[in-house]
DRENTI-743937 format. One line per 10 residues: number of its first residue (from 1); their letters; for each residue z, y, x of C-alpha. Coordinates in steps of 0.02 Angstrom, whole numbers, plus 32768, in hexadecimal, padded with zeros to 4 digits. Layout:
<romars>
NUM) a) Z/Y/X  ...
</romars>
This chain:
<romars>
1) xxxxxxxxxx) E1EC/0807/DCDE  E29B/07F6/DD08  E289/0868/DDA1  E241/08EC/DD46  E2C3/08E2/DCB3  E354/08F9/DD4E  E2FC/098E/DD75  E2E7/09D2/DCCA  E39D/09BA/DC91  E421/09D4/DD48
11) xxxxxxxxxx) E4DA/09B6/DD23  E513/0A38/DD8F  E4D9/0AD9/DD1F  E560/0B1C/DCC7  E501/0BA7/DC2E  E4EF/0B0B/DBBB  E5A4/0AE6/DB9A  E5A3/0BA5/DB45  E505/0B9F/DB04  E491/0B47/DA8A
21) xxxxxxxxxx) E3DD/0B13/DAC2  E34C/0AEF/DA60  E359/0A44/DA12  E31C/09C2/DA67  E2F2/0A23/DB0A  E336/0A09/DBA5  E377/0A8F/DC19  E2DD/0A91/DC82  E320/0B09/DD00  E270/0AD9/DD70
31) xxxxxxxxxx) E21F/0B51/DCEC  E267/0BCC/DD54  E1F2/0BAB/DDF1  E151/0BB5/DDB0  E13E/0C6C/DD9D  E168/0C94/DE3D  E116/0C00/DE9F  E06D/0C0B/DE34  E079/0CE3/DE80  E09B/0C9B/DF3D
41) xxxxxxxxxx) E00A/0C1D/DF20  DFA1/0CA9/DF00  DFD0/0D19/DF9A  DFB3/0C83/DFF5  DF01/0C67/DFAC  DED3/0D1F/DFBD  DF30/0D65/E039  DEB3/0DCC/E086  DE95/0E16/DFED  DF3F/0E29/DF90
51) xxxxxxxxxx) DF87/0EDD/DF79  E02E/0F0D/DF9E  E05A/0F2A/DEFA  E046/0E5F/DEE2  E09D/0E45/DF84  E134/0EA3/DF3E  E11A/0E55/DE80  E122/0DA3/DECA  E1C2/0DC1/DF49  E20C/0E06/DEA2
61) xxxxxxxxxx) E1E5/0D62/DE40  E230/0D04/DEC5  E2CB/0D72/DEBF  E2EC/0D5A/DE14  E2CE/0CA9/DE1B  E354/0C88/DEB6  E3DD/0D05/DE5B  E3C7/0CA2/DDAA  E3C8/0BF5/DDFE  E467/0C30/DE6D
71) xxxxxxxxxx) E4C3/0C85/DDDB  E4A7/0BF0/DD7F  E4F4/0B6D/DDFD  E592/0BD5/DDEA  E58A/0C1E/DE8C  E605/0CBA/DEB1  E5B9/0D7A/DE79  E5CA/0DB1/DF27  E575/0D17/DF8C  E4E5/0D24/DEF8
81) xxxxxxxxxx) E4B7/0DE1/DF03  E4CA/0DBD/DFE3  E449/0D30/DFB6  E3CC/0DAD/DF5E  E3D2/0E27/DFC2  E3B8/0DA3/E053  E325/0D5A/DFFF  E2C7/0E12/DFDB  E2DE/0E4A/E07D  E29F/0D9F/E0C7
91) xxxxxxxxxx) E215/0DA9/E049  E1E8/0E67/E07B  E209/0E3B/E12F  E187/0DB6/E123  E112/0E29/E0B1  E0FB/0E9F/E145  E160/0F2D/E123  E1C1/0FA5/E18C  E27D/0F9A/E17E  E29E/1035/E11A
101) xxxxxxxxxx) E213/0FF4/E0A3  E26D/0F62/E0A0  E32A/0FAF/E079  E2D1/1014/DFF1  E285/0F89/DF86  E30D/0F1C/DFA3  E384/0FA0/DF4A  E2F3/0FB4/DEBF  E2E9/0EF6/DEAD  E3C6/0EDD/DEAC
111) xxxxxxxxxx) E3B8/0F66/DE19  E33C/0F04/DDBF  E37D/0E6C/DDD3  E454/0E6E/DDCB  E44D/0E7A/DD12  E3C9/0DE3/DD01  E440/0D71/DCF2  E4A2/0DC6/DC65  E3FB/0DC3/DC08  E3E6/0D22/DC07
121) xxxxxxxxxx) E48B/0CE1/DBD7  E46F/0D68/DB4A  E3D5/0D34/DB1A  E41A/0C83/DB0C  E4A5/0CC7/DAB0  E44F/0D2F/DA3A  E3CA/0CBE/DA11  E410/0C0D/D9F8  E3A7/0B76/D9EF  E300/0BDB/DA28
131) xxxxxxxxxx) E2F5/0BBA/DAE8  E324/0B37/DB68  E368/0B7B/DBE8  E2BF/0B7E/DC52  E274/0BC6/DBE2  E2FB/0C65/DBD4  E2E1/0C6C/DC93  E21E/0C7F/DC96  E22B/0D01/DC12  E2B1/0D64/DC66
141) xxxxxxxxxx) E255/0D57/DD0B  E1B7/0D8D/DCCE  E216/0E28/DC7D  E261/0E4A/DD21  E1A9/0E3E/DD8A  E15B/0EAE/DCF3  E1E3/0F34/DD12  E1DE/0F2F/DDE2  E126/0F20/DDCC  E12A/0FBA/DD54
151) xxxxxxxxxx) E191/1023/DDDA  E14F/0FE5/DE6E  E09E/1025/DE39  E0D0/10B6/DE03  E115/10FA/DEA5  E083/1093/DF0B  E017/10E3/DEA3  DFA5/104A/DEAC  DF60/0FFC/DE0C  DED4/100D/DDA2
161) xxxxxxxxxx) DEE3/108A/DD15  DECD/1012/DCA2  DF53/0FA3/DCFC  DFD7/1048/DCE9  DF9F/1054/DC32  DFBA/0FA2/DC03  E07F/0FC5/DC7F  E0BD/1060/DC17  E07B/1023/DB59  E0DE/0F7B/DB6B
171) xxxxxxxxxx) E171/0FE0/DBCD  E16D/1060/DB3B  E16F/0FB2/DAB9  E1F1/0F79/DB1A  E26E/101C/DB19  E248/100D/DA51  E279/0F6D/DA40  E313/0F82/DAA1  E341/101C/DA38  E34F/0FAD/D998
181) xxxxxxxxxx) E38F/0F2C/D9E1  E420/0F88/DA3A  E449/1002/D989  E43B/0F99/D8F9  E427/102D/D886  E366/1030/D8CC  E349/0F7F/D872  E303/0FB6/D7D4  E25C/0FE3/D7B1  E26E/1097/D7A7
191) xxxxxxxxxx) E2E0/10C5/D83D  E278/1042/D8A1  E1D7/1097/D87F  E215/1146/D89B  E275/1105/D940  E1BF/10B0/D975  E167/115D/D95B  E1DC/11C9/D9A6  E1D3/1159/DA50  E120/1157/DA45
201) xxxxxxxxxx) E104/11FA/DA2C  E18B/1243/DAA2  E185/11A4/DB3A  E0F4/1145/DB35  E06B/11B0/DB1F  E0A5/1245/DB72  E0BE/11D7/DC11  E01B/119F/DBF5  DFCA/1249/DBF0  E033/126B/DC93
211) xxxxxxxxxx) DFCB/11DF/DCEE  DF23/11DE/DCAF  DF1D/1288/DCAE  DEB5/1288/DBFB  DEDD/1261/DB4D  DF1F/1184/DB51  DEB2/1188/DAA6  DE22/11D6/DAD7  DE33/117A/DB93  DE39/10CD/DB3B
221) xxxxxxxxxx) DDA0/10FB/DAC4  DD44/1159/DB25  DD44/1112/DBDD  DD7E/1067/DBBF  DD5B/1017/DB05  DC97/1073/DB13  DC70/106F/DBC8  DC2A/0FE9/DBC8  DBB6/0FA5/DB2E  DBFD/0EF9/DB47
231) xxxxxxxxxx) DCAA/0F25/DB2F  DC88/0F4C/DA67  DC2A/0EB4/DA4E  DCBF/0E55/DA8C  DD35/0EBD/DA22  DCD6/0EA1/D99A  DCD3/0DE9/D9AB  DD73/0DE4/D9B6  DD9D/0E3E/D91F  DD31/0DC2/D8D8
241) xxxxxxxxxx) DD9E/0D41/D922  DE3C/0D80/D8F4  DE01/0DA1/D84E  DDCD/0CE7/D841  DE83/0CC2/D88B  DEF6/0D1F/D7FB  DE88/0CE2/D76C  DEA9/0C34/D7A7  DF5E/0C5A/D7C9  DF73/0CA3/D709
251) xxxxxxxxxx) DF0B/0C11/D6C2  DF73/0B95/D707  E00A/0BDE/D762  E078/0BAD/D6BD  E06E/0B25/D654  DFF1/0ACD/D69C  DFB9/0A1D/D69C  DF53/0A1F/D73A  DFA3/09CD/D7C3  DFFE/0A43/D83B
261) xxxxxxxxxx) DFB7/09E8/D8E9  DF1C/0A2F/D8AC  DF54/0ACB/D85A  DFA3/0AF2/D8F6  DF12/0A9E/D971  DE9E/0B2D/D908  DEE9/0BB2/D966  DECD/0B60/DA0C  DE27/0B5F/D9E1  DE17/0C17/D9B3
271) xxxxxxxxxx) DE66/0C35/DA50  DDD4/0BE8/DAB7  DD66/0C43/DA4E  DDB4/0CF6/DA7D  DDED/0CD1/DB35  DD62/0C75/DB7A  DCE4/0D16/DB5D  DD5A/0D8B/DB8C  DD74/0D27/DC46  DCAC/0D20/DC61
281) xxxxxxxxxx) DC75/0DCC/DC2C  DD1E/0E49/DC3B  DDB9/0E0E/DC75  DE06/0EC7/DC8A  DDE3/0EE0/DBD1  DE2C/0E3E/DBB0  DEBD/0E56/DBFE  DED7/0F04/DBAA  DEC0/0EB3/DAFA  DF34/0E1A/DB2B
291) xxxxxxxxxx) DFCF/0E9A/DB48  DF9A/0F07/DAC1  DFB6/0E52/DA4B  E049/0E2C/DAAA  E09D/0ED3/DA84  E055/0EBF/D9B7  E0A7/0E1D/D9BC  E14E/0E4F/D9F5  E14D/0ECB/D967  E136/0E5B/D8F7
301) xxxxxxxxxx) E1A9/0DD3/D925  E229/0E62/D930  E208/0E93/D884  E213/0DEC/D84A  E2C2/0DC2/D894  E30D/0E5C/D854  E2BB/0E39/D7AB  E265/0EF9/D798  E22B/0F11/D6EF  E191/0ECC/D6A7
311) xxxxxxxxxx) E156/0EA0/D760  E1DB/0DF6/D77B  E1AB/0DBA/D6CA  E0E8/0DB3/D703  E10C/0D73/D79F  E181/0CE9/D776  E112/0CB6/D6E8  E079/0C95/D74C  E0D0/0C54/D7E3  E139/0BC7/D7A6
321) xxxxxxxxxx) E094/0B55/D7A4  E08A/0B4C/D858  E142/0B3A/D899  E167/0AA6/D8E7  E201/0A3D/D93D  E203/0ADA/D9D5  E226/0B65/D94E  E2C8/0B31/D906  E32E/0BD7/D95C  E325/0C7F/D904
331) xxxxxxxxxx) E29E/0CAB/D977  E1D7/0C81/D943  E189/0C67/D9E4  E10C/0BE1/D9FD  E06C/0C77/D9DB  E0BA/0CE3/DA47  E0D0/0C60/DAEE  E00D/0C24/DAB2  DFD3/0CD6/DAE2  E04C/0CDE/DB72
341) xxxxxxxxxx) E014/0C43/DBB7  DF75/0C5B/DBA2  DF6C/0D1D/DBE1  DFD3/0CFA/DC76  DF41/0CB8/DCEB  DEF7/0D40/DCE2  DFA7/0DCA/DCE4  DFD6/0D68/DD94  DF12/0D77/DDE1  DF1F/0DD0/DE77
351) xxxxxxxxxx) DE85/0E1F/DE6D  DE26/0E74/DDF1  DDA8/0E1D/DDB6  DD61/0D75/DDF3  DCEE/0D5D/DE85  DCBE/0CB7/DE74  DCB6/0C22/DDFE  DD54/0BF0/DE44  DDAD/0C88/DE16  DD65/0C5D/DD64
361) xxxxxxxxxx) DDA3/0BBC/DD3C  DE45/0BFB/DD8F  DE47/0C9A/DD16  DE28/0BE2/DC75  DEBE/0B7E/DCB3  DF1A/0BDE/DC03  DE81/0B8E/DBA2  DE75/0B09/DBE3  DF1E/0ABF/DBF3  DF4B/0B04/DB4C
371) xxxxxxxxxx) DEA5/0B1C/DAED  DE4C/0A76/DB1C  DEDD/0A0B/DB7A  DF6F/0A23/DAEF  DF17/0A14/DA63  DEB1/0977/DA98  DF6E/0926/DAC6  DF9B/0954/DA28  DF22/0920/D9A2  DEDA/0889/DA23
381) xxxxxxxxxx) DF8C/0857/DA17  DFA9/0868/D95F  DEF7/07FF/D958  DF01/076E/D9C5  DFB9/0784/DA12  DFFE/06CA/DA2D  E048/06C1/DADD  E0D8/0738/DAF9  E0EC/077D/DBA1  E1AC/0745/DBD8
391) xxxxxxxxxx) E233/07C6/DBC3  E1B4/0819/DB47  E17B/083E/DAA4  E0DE/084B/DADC  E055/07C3/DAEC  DFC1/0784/DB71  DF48/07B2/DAF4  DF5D/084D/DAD7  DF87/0887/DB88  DECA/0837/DBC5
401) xxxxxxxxxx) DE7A/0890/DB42  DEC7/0936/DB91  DE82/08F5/DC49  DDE7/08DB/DC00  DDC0/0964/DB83  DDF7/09E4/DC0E  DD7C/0996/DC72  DCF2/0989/DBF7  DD14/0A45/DBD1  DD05/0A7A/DC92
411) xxxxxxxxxx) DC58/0A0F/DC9D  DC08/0A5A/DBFC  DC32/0B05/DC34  DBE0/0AD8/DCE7  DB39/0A83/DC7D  DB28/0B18/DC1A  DB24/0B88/DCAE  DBD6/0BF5/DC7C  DC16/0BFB/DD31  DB60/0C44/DD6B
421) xxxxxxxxxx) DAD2/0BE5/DDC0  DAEB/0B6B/DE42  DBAE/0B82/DE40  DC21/0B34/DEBD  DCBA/0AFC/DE75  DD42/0A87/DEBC  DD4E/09E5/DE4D  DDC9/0992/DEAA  DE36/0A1C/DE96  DE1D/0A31/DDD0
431) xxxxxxxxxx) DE2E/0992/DDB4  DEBB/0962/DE18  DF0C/0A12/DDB0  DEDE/09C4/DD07  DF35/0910/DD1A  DFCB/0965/DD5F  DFE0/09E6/DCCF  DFAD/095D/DC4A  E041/08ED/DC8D  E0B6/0993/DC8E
441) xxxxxxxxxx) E078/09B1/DBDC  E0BB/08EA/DBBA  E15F/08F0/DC15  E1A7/0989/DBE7  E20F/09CE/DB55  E1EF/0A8F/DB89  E15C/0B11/DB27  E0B3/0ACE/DB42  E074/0B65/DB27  E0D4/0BC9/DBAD
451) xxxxxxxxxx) E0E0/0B5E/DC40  E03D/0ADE/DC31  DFD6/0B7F/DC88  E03B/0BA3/DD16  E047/0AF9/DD48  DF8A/0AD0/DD3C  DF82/0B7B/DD8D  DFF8/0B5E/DE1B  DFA2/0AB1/DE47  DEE1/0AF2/DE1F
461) xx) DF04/0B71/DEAC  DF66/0AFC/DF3D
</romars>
C-alpha cells in the first residue's frame, strides 16, 4: 500500500502548487501510462494482424504520454519537444517505416502534441476540484490519439466507414464545443443552438457526404441501422433500456430516500444489460452507438455548466441524487467516465470484430471491472465491510466480493454457452486480471470508472 501511494502522489511534479485537484485524490500521474501501454499490449498480442493506422495511433499515445510526463518534471521546452520527436521517430523507426514516412508523422505528431501540455494545465485551471492530475492526463491523451487517429486515417485512407463516421461526428462535436467554450457569447441557449446547426450543417455533414459518397442520414439508416435485422432489435432494446434508465433517474435522481450505493450501483447494472449484447451479437454497431452517447453526453454536460435555459434546471434537478464525494468540481463526470470506461475496450481493439472467445471477454473487461467488479466492492463493502485494507478506505470484504463476483460472472456466461460451444478461454489469465484490478479498485483514490478497464485490460492481454 505504501508503494503504490509513492507512486500515486511523486514530490517532484510541480502543476499542483498552481492548481487545485479533486479532493481527496492524489496526483496519480501513473494514470498517464495506461492508455498507451494497454495500445502496445495489443500490437504485441496481434501483431500480425494490426493495421498501420493502430501502429501510428499507439506510437502517438506513447508520444503524448512521454511529452506530458517530461513537461511535468519541469524539464526545459527545448530538451522536451528533442525528447518527442526522439521517441516518434524511435517509435516509427521500430513500426517499420521508411525514413521520410517517419519525418512526416513525426511533424504531424509534434503539431498535435506541443500544445498538450497547455491543455492540461488549462483544463486543471479551468475546472478546479474535478480531476487529479492523472486523470487530466488520460483525458488529454485520449483527445490527442482521437485527433492523430482522425488524420492519420484520413490520409491512409484505411478505416471502416463506419469507423470515419463515428471520427468526423465526434470531431464536428468537438469543434462545437470549442466554439462556445472559446466565445462566451455562444453560452446561451439560443446562440448555442444556432452555433450547433450552423457547424452541422456547414462541417460535419458536408464532410461526411465528401467520404461516404451518399447522404450520412440515409447511409446510417439505410446501410448500417437496417442491414442487418439484428441491429434494430438491439436498438430497440436499448431504447427500452434507456427508457428504463431516465425514468429511474427522474424518480429518484432528487429527493430521494433510496440509498445512493444502490441508486448509483442501478446504472452499473443497466450497463451490463446494454453492453454485454452489443459485444456478442454487433460490436461495430456498438461502438457507433457508444460515441454517438458520448457526443449526447458532452452536450449535455456543456449545457449544464453554462446553465442554458430550461435544459440546466432539468438536468441539475435529476442529477443531484447520484453525485457523490468525486463530483465536488464544476464538472459532472462520473456517467460520462462509466461509458468511457466501459466503451474503451472495445475503441482500443485492434481488430474489428472478435475472432475468438478470447477476444470476447477482452472486448467485457469495461463490464466487468465496472459493471460486476465495482459495484460488488461497493455494496459487498457497504454490507459486510469490517477489515480495512491499510492506507485505505476500502475493506477485505468488499474487495473479495469483486474477485469473486467477476469470477462468478465469467463462469455463468461460459455455463450458459455466451462465448460459443466448447470455448477455450485462458483462466489463469482472467483471473490473475481480476485480483489485480480488484486490489487497484482498493488502493487507489483515482475514477473507478475510467481507469478500472484499462488496467484489467492491460493485464487480461499480457
Amino acid at each position: 500500500m505504501e508503494l503504490f501511494s509513492r507512486i500515486e502522489n511523486p514530490a517532484s511534479y510541480k502543476i499542483n502548487e498552481i492548481v487545485r485537484l479533486r479532493p481527496g485524490a492524489k496526483a496519480g500521474l501513473w494514470c498517464g501510462l495506461i492508455l498507451p501501454l494497454a495500445m502496445i499490449s495489443s500490437c504485441l498480442k496481434y501483431q500480425e494482424l494490426v493495421s498501420r493506422s493502430y501502429m501510428l495511433a499507439t506510437v502517438s499515445a506513447v508520444v503524448s504520454s512521454s511529452y506530458l510526463f517530461v513537461k511535468l518534471y519541469g524539464t526545459r521546452p527545448i530538451m522536451a519537444h528533442a525528447i518527442l520527436i526522439a521517441v516518434a521517430t524511435y517509435g516509427y523507426l521500430l513500426a517499420g517505416f521508411d525514413l521520410i514516412t517517419v519525418i512526416s508523422w513525426s511533424s504531424l505528431l509534434l503539431i498535435i502534441n506541443m500544445p498538450s501540455y497547455i491543455l492540461l494545465c488549462k483544463l486543471l485551471e479551468r475546472f478546479p476540484c474535478s480531476f487529479s492530475i492523472g486523470e487530466a492526463m488520460l483525458v488529454v491523451q485520449g483527445t490527442g490519439v482521437f485527433i492523430f487517429v482522425t488524420i492519420s486515417n484520413y490520409l491512409l485512407n484505411s478505416s471502416y466507414l463506419s469507423t470515419v463516421f463515428c471520427q468526423i461526428f465526434l470531431f464536428g462535436t468537438g469543434i462545437f464545443l470549442l466554439g462556445t467554450y472559446m466565445i462566451p457569447q455562444f453560452q446561451q441557449l439560443l446562440p448555442f443552438t444556432l452555433l450547433f446547426l450552423t457547424i452541422t450543417g456547414t462541417l460535419t455533414l458536408p464532410v461526411l457526404y465528401l467520404v461516404l459518397q451518399k447522404n450520412p442520414v440515409i447511409w446510417f439508416l439505410m446501410d448500417f441501422v437496417f442491414l442487418k435485422s439484428t441491429r434494430v432489435y438491439l436498438i430497440i432494446y436499448w431504447f427500452a433500456c434507456t427508457l428504463l434508465a431516465l425514468i429511474i433517474a427522474w424518480r429518484f435522481g432528487s429527493g430521494s430516500s433510496v440509498k445512493l450505493t444502490v441508486l448509483r450501483k442501478y446504472f452499473h447494472g443497466v450497463i451490463i444489460a446494454v453492453y454485454l449484447p452489443g459485444i456478442f451479437f454487433d460490436v461495430e454497431l456498438l461502438f457507433v452507438a457508444s460515441v454517438i452517447i458520448l457526443a449526447a453526453f458532452l452536450l449535455l454536460e456543456t449545457s449544464r455548466l453554462y446553465n442554458l435555459d430550461y435544459v440546466a434546471e432539468v438536468l441539475n434537478k435529476n442529477m443531484t441524487g447520484f453525485l457523490d464525494e468525486k463530483d465536488q468540481g464544476s464538472l459532472i463526470l462520473t456517467h460520462i467516465y462509466l461509458l468511457i470506461g466501459c466503451s474503451l475496450p472495445i475503441w482500443i481493439f485492434p481488430l474489428k470484430s472478435a475472432n475468438n472467445a478470447t477476444d470476447n471477454l477482452l472486448l467485457c473487461s469495461g463490464i466487468i471491472s465496472l459493471g460486476v467488479g465495482d459495484t460488488a466492492a461497493s455494496i459487498g463493502g457497504t454490507l459486510w465491510g469490517k477489515t480495512k485494507l491499510r492506507g485505505s478506505s476500502k475493506s477485505f470484504e468488499g474487495t473479495m466480493c469483486s474477485i469473486m463476483a467477476e469470477i462468478l460472472f465469467v463462469l455463468a456466461l461460459f455455463y450458459f454457452g455466451v462465448f460459443g460451444v466448447s470455448p477455450s478461454l485462458p483462466w489463469f489469465s482472467f483471473i490473475v486480471s481480476s485480483i489485480i484490478t480488484s486490489l487497484v479498485e482498493a488502493c487507489t483514490s483515482q475514477v473507478d470508472n475510467l481507469i478500472l478497464p484499462l488496467v484489467m485490460y492491460i493485464v487480461f492481454i499480457v
